[in-house]
N, C-alpha and C positions, 0 to 999 in steps of 0.2 A: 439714719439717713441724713445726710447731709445738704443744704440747700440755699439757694441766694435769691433774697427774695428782691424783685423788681420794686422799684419807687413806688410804684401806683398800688402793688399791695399792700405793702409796709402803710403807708398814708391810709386807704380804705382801713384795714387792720384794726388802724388806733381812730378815725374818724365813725366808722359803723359795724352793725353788727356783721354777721355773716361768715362764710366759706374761710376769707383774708384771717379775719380776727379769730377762726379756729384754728387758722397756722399758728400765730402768735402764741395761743394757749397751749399748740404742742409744742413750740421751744419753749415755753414756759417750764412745764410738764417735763422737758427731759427727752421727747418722744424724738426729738428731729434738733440736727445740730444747726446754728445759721454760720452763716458766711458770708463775710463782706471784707472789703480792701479799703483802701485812704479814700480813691476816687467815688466809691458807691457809697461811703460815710458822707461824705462832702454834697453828693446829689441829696444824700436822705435831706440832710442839711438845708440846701438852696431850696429843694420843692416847702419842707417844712416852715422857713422862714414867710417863703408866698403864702401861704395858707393860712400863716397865722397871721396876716391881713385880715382875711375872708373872716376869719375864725378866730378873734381875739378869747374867747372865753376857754378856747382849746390848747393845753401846755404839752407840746411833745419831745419838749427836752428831755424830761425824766426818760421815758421808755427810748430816747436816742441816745442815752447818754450809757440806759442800758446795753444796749446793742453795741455799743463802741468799748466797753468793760467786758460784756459777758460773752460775744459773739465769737467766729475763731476768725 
C-alpha cells in the first residue's frame, strides 16, 4: 500500500505514542510504501523546525532525513 502521510501525522508519529507512530513502524517494517514530493519534504521541514522551538530536546532531522532517502 502506498501512502502520503499528512504533516500533523508524520509530527504526532515521531512526538507520541499511538495510531500516527504505528504507521511509521509499518514503513518501517516494509508493510506500506511512503510518498512524498519536494513540496511535502519542505512542509515536514517548516512544521519540524517550529516544534523544535517548543521541543528543543526532540531531534527529527534523523527520521526526516530518512524519509527524504528512503521514501518514494
Amino acid at each position: 500500500m502506498k501512502i502520503v502521510l499528512d504533516t500533523n501525522v508524520l509530527m504526532s508519529a515521531i512526538f507520541f505514542a499511538g495510531p500516527p507512530h504505528e504507521i511509521l513502524g509499518a514503513w518501517r517494517d516494509g508493510r506500506i510504501d511512503l510518498l512524498v514530493s519536494t513540496d511535502i519534504l519542505n512542509e515536514y521541514q517548516r512544521v519540524a523546525e517550529e516544534l523544535a522551538e517548543k521541543f528543543p530536546l526532540v531531534d527529527v532531522s534523523g527520521i526526516l532525513d530518512l524519509v527524504a532517502v528512503s521514501a518514494e
